[in-house]
VEXDREN-2710 file (C-alpha; in Angstrom, 1 decimal):
% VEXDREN-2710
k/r/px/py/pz
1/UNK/0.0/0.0/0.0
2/UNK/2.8/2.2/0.8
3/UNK/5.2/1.0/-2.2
4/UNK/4.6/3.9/-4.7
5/UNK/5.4/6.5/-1.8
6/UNK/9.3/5.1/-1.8
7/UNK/11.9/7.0/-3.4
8/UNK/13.1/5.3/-6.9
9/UNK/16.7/5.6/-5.8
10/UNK/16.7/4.5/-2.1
11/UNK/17.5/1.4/-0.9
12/UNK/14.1/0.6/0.4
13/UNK/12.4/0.7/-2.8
14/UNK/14.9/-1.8/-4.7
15/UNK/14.6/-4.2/-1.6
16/UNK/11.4/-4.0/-2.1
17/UNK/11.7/-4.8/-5.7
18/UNK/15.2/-6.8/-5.5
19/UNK/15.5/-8.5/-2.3
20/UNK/14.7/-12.4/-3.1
21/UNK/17.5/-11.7/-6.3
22/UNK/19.8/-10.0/-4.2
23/UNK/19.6/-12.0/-1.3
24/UNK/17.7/-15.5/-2.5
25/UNK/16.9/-18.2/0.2
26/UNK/19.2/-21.1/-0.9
27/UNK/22.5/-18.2/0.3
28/UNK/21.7/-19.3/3.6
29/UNK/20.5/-23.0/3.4
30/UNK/23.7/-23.9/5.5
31/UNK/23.0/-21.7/8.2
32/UNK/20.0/-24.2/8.6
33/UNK/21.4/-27.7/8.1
34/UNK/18.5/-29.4/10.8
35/UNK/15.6/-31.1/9.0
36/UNK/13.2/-30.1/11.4
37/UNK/11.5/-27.0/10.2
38/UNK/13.2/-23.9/9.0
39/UNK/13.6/-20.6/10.8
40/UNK/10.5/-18.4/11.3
41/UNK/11.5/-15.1/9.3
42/UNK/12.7/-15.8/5.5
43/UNK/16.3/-15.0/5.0
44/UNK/16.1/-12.9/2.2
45/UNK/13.6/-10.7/4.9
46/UNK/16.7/-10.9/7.6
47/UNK/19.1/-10.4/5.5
48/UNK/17.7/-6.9/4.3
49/UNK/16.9/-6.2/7.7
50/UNK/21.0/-6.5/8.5
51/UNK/21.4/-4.6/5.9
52/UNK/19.3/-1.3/6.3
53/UNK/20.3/-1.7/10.4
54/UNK/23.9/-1.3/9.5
55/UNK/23.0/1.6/6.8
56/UNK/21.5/3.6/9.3
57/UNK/23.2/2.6/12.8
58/UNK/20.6/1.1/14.4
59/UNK/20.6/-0.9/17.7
60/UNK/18.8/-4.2/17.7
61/UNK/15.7/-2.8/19.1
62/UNK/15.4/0.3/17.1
63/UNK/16.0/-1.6/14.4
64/UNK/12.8/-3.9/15.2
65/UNK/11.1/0.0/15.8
66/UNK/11.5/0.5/12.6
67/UNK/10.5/-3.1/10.8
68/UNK/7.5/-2.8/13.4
69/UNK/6.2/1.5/12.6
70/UNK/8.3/2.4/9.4
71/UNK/6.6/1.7/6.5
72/UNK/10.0/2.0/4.3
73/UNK/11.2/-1.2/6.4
74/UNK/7.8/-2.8/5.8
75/UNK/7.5/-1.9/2.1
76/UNK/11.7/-3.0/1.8
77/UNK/11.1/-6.4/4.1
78/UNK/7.3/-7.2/2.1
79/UNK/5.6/-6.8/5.3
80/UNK/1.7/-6.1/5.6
81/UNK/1.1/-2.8/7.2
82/UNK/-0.4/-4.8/10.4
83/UNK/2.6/-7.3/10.3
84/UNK/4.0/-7.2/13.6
85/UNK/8.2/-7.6/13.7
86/UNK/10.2/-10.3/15.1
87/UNK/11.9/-10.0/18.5
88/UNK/15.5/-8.5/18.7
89/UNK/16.9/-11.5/20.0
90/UNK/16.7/-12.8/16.7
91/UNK/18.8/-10.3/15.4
92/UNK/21.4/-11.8/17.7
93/UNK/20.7/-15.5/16.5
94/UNK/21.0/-14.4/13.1
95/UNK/24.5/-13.0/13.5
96/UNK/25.7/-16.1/15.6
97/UNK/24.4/-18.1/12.8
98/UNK/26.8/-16.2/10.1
99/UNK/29.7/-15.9/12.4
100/UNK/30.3/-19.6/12.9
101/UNK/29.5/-20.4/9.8
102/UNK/32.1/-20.5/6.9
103/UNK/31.4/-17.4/5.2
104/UNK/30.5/-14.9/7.7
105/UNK/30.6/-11.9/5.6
106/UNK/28.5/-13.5/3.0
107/UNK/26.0/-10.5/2.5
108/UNK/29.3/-8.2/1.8
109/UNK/30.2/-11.0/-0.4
110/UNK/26.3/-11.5/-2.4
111/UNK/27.1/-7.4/-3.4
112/UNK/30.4/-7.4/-4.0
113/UNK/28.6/-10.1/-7.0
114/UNK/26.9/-7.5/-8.1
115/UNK/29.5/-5.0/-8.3
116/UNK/31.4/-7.6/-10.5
117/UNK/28.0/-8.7/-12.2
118/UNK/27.4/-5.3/-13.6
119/UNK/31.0/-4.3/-14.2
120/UNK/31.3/-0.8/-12.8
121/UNK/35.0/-1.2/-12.0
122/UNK/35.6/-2.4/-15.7
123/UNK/38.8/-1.0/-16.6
124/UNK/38.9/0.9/-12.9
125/UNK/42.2/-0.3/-11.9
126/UNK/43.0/1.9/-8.9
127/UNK/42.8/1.2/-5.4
128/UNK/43.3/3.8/-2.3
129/UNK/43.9/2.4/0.4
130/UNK/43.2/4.3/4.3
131/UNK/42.3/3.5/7.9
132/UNK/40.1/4.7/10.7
133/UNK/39.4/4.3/14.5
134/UNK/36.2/3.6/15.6
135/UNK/35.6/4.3/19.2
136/UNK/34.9/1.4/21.3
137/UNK/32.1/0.6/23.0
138/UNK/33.1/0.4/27.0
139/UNK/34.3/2.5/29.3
140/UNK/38.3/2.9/29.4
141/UNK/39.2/1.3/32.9
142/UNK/42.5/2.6/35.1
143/UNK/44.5/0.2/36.7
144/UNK/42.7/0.1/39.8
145/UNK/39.3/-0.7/38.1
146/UNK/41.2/-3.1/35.8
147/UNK/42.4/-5.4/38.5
148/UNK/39.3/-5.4/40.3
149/UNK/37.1/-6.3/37.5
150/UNK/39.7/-9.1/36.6
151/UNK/39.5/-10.4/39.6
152/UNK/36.1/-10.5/39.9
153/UNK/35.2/-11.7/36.7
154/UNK/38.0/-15.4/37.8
155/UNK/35.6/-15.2/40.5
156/UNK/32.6/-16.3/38.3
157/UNK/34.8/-18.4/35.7
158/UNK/36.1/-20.1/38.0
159/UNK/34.6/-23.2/40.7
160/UNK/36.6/-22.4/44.0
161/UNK/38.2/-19.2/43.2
162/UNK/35.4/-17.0/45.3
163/UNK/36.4/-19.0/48.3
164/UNK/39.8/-18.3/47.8
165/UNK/39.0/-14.7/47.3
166/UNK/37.0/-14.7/50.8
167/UNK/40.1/-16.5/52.6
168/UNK/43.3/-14.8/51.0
169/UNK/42.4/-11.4/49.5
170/UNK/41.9/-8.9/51.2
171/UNK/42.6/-5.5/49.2
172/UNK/38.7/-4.7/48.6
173/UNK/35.5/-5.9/49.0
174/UNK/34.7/-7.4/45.6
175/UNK/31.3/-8.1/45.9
176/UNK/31.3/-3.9/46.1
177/UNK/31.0/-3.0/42.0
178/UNK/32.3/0.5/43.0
179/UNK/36.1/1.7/43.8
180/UNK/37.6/1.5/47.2
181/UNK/37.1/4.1/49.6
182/UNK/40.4/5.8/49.8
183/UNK/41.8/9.1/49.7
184/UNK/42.2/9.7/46.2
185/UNK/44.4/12.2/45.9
186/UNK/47.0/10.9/48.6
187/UNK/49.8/9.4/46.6
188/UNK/50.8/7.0/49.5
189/UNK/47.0/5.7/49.6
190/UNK/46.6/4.7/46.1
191/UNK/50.1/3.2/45.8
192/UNK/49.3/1.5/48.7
193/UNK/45.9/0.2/47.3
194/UNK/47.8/-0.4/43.7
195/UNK/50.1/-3.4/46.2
196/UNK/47.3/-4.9/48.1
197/UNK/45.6/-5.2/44.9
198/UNK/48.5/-6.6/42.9
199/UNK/49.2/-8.8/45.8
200/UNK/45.8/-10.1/46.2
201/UNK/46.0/-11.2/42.1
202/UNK/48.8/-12.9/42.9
203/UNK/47.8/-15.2/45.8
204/UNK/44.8/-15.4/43.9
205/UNK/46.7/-17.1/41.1
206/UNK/49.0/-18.9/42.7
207/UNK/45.8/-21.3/44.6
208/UNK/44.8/-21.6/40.8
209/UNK/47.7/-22.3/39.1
210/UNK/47.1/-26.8/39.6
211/UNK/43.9/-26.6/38.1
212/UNK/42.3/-27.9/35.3
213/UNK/40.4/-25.2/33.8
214/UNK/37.9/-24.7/31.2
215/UNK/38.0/-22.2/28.4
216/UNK/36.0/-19.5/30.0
217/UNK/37.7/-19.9/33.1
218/UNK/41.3/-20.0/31.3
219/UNK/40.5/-16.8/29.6
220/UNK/39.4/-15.6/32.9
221/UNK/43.0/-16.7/34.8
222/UNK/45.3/-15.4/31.9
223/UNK/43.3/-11.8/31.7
224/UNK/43.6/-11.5/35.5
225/UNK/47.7/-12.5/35.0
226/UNK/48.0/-10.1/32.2
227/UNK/46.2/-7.3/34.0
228/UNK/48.3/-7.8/37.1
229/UNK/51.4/-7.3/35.3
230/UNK/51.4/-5.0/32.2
231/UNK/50.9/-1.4/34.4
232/UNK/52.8/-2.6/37.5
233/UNK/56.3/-2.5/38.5
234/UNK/58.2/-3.5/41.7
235/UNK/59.7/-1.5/43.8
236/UNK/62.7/-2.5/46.4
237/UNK/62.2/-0.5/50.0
238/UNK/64.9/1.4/51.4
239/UNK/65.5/-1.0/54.3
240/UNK/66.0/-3.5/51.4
241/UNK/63.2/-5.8/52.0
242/UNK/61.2/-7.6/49.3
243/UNK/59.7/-4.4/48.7
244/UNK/56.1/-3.6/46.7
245/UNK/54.2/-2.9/43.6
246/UNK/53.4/0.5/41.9
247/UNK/52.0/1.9/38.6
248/UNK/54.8/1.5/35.9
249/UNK/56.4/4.5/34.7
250/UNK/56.0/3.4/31.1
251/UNK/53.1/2.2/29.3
252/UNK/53.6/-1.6/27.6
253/UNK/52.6/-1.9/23.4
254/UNK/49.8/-3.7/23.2
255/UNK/47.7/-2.4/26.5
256/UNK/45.0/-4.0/27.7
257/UNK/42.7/-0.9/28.5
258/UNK/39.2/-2.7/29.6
259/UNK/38.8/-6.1/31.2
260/UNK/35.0/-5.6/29.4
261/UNK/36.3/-5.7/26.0
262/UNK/40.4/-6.8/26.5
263/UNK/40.7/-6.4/22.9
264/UNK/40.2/-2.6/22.8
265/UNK/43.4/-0.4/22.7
266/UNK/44.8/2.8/22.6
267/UNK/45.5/5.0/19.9
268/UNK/47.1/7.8/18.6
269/UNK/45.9/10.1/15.3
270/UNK/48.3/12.7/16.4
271/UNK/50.2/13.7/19.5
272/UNK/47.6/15.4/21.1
273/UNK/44.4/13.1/19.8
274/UNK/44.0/9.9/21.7
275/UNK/41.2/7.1/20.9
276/UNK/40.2/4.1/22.3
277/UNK/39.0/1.2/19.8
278/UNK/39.6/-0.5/17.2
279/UNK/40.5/0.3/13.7
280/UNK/39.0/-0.3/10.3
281/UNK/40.5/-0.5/7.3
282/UNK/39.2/-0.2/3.9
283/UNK/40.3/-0.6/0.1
284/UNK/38.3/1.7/-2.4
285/UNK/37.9/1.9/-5.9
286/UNK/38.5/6.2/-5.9
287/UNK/36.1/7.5/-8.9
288/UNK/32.9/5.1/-7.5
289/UNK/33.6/5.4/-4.0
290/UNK/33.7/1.6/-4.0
291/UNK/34.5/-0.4/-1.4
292/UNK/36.3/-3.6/-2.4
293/UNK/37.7/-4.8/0.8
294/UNK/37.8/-4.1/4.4
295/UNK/39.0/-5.4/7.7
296/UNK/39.0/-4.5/11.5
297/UNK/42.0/-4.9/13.7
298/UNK/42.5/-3.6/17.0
299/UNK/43.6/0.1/17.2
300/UNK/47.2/-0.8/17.8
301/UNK/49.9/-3.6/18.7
302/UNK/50.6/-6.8/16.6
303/UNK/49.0/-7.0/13.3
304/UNK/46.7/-3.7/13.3
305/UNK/49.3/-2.2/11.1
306/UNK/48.2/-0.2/8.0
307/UNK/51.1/-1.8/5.8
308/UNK/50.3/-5.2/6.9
309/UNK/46.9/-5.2/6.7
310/UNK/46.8/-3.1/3.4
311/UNK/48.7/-6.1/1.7
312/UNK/45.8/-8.7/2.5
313/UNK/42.9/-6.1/1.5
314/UNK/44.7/-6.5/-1.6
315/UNK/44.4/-10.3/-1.7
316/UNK/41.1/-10.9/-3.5
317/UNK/42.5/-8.5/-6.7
318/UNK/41.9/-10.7/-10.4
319/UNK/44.4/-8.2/-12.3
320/UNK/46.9/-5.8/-11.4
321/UNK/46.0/-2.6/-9.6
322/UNK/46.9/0.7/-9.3
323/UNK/47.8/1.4/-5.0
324/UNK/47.3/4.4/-3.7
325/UNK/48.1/5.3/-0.5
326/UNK/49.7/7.5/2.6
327/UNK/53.1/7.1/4.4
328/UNK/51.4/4.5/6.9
329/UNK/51.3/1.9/3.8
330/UNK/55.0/2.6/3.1
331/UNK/56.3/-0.4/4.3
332/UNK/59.4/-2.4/2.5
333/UNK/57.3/-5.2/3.0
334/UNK/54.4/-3.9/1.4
335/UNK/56.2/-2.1/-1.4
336/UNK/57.8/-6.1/-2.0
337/UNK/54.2/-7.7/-2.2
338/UNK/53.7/-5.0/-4.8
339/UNK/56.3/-5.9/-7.1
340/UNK/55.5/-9.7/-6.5
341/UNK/51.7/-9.2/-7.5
342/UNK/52.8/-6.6/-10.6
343/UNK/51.1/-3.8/-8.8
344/UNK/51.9/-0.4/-9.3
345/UNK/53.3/1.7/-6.5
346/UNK/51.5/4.8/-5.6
347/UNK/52.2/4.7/-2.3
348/UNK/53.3/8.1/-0.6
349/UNK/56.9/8.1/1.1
350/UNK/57.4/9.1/4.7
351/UNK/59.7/12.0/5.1
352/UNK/63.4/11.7/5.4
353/UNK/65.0/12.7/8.8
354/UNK/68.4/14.4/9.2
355/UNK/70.2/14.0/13.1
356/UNK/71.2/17.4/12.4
357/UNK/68.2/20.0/11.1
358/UNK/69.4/20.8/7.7
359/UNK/71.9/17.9/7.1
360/UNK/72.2/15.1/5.5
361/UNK/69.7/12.1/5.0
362/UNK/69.9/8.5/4.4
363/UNK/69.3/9.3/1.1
364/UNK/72.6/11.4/0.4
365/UNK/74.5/8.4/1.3
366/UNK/75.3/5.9/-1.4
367/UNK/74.2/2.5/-1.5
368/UNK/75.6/-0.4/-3.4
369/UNK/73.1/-3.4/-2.6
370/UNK/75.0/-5.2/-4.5
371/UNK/78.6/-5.1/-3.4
372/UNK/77.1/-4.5/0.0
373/UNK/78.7/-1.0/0.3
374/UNK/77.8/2.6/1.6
375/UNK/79.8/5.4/0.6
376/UNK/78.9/8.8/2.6
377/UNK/78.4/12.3/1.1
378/UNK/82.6/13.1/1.8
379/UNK/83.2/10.0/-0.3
380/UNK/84.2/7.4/2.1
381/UNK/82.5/3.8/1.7
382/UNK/82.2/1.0/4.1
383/UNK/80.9/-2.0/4.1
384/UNK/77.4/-3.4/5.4
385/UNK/77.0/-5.8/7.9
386/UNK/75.4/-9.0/7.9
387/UNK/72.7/-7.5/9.8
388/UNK/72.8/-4.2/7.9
389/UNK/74.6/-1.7/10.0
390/UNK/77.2/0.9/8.6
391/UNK/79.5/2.2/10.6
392/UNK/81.7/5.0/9.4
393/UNK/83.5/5.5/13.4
394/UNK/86.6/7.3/13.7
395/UNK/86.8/8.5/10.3
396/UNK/84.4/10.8/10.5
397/UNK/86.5/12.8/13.7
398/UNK/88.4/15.1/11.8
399/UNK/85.9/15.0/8.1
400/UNK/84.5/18.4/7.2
401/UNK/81.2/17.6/7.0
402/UNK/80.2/16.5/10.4
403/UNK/78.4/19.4/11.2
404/UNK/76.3/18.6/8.6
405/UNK/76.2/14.7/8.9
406/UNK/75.6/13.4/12.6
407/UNK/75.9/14.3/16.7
408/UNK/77.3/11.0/18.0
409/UNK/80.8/11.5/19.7
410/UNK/81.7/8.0/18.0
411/UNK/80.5/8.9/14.2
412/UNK/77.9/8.7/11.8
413/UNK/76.1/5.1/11.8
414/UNK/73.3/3.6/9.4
415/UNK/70.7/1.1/8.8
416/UNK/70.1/-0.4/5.9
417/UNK/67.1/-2.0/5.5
418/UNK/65.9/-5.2/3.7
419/UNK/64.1/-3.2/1.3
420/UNK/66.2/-0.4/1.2
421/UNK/66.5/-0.2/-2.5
422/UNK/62.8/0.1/-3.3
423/UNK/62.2/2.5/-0.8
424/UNK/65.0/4.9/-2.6
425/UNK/63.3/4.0/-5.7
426/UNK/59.7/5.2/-4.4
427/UNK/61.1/8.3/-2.9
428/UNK/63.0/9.2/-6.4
429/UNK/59.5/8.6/-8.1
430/UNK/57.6/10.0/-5.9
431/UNK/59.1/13.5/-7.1
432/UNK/57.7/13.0/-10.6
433/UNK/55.0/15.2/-11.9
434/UNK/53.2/12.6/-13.1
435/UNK/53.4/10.7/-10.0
436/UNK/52.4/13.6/-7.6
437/UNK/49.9/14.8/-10.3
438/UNK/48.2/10.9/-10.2
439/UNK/48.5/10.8/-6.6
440/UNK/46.8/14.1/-5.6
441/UNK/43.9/13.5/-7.9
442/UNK/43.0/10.3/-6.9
443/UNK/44.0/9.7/-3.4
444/UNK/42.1/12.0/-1.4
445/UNK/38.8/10.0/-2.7
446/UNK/39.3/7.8/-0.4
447/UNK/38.5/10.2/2.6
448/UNK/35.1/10.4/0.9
449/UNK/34.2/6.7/1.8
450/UNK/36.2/6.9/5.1
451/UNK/33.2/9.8/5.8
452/UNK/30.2/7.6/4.6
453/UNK/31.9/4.7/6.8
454/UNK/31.6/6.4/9.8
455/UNK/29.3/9.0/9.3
456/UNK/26.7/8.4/12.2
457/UNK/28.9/5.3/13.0
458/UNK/32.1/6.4/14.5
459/UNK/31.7/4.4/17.7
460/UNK/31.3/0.4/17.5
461/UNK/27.9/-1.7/19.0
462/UNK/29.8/-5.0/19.8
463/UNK/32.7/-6.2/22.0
464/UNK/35.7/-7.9/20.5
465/UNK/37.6/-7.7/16.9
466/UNK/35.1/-10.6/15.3
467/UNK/31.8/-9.1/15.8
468/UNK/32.8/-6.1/15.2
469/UNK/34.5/-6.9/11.9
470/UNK/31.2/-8.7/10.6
471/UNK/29.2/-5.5/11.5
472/UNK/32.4/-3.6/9.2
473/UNK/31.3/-6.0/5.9
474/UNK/28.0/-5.4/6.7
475/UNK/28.5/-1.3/7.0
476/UNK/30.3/-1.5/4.0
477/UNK/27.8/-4.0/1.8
478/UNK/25.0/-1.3/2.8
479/UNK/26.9/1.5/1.4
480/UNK/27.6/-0.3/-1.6
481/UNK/24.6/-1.4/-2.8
482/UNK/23.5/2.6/-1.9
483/UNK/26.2/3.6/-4.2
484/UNK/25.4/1.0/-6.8
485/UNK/21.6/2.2/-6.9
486/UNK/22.7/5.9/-7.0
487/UNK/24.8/4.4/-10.2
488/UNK/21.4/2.5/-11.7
489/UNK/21.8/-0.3/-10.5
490/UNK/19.2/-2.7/-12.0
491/UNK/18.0/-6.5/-12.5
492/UNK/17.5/-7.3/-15.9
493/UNK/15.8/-10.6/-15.3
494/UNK/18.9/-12.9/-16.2
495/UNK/22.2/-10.3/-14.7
496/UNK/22.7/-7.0/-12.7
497/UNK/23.2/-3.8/-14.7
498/UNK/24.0/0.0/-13.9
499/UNK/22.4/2.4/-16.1
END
């Protein structure tokens, strides 16, 4: 009844035309494998409903709002006007369903088809690559509340552990939620809390440490023995006793930051801008908009790195691809897997740094990769190392050019990387017109997408990398298919075609 009323170009209207093409039942027939019955909303009615929830940031029960009083969802999904909606608890079965099975991202997958179906990247062969941090969605926990959650939460892993707790520990009251009640801002309180606390993880641990534990309660144990080491330090008193525990004066890669969600970190835009989250990363086609790959890492630490993960966005490439990218992507390592796959490198240099302002850089020195030599800007070569250092030592006490060249009392010293030769290559190109002229045009389209990614979607619903990398494909097959009907995207009757 309310079908006409729908916009030609929105996504509601070609759901409502489109959906059992676009999303047909037999996509999900494994998420079903049980011969008795089938489940109680059509897939191709779920899957839409994922779809226009991640398009417009909606929480599970807004979302079944809008299927219940929106007559765009209704009209999209093929729901009577008096249909009631589904419970949100099914929205939650539904993405249990897809995450364990072996294509979880399968609806990013079904229009990334169509993309290829109606061949709007035909003879597109550039790719920007960029990155983003989503905010997370728990509270950042000090110390303090770190160790106290921890504990608490070995206390319901784990059979036994809460009479332990009663018997040995003795720091707080953990069936209290809230913080001790100390005097804040006395130093000598809080580093005396920080050493009951510590100490009270570690008796805690030690009673633990024979049993056989499950998974949960494993997880549990090895938070509570990360927690109680990464921010703490000890400390020898004066009298030279054992001594205590207090707050490390230097924060450990990799922080934990929230016994909630332990795979949130830290992270740094600039030196001033802090986040806490995770980070999403995305591969676009520029002149579209695009998206042909993404992935969600934590913010920082092992593996979140733009250069390492840019290389796998990469992956599912048929032919050879322009790259376009910042400094964060300019990895030797990257720049090697570009060469390997026949790429072309469009990836922006970082800046060269001189010890002295004004001097030299690594890039008036020399380098023969081949004879394994370095020869310096006064004209004096050494030899490199097995493990790539250069060291030019005394010789450079009484050379003219010092000034110019280093500050070390014992000489001007280099490291040559593995990939040292294609990084001077990309910085000699990367002076080009051509190159500078390609670059400018083309990579700042990526920024575009980065807005519609996060546009009304800068923090994160879920805990954890997984989920919230499935909700990523899902953001991004949304905004996809959007961009593909503001293209023309139509159904033929046999294919997909754009106008």
């Amino acid at each position: 009844m309310a079908g006409h009323l729908l916009k030609s170009e929105s996504v509601f209207a070609f759901l409502a035309v489109h959906r059992g093409e676009l999303f047909p039942e037999e996509m999900f027939a494994d998420l079903f494998p049980s011969r008795r019955g089938r489940p109680s909303v059509p897939a191709e009615v779920m899957a839409s409903v994922i779809t226009l929830q991640a398009l417009h940031g909606l929480s599970d029960n807004e979302t079944v709002d809008a299927v219940t009083f929106d007559l765009r969802w209704k009209a999209a999904c093929g729901l009577p006007i008096t249909a009631g909606s589904f419970h949100s608890t099914t929205l939650t079965y539904w993405r249990r369903r897809l995450a364990a099975s072996d294509r979880p991202n399968r609806i990013f997958e079904a229009v990334k088809a169509v993309v290829a179906a109606t061949g709007a990247l035909s003879g597109r062969t550039r790719r920007a690559l960029d990155s983003t941090i989503l905010d997370d969605a728990v509270a950042t926990q000090d110390t303090v509340t770190q160790l106290i959650g921890a504990i608490r939460r070995v206390r319901r892993e784990v059979p036994g552990a809460g009479e332990v707790i009663a018997a040995y520990c003795r720091a707080h009251d953990y069936d209290d939620p809230g913080k001790p009640a100390i005097a804040w801002d006395d130093a000598d309180a809080r580093e005396a809390l920080v050493d009951a606390l510590v100490g009270d993880a570690h008796r805690l641990l030690g009673h633990l440490c024979e049993q056989d534990l499950g998974p949960r309660a494993a997880e549990a144990v090895a938070l509570l023995a990360l927690i109680a080491g990464q921010d703490v330090e000890p400390v020898a008193d004066s009298d030279g006793t054992d001594g205590h525990w207090r707050i490390a004066q230097k924060v450990v890669s990799d922080r934990v930051i929230s016994t909630v969600d332990p795979e949130a970190r830290h992270a740094h835009k600039s030196v001033h801008r802090r986040q806490d989250g995770f980070k999403a990363h995305i591969a676009v086609e520029p002149d579209t908009g695009i998206i042909t790959d993404c992935a969600l890492t934590k913010a920082s630490g092992p593996g979140s790195g733009d250069a390492a993960v840019g290389i796998d966005l990469l992956a599912g490439e048929s032919e050879p691809v322009t790259v376009l990218a910042d400094s964060g992507y300019g990895s030797g390592a990257l720049r090697a897997e570009l060469l390997a796959g026949g790429h072309v490198d469009r990836v922006k240099s970082a800046p060269t740094r001189s010890p002295v302002p004004g001097g030299f850089t690594v890039d008036d020195f020399a380098v023969d990769h081949t004879a394994r030599t370095a020869t310096c800007p006064a004209g004096i070569t050494r030899a490199i190392t097995a493990q790539g250092y250069v060291t030019f030592g005394v010789i450079c006490r009484d050379c003219p050019l010092r000034a110019q060249c280093t500050t070390s009392a014992t000489g001007k010293s280099l490291k040559i990387r593995p990939h040292d030769a294609l990084q001077r290559a990309a910085r000699r190109e990367s002076r080009n017109t051509a190159w500078l002229n390609e670059y400018r045009r083309h990579r700042p389209m990526v920024e575009r997408s980065i807005a519609w990614l996060t546009r009304g979607n800068r923090k994160v619903r879920y805990r954890g990398v997984a989920k919230n990398d499935h909700w990523l494909h899902h953001r991004s097959a949304a905004l996809n298919l959007r961009r593909l009907i503001t293209m023309g995207l139509t159904h033929t009757g046999t294919t997909w075609a754009v106008a």
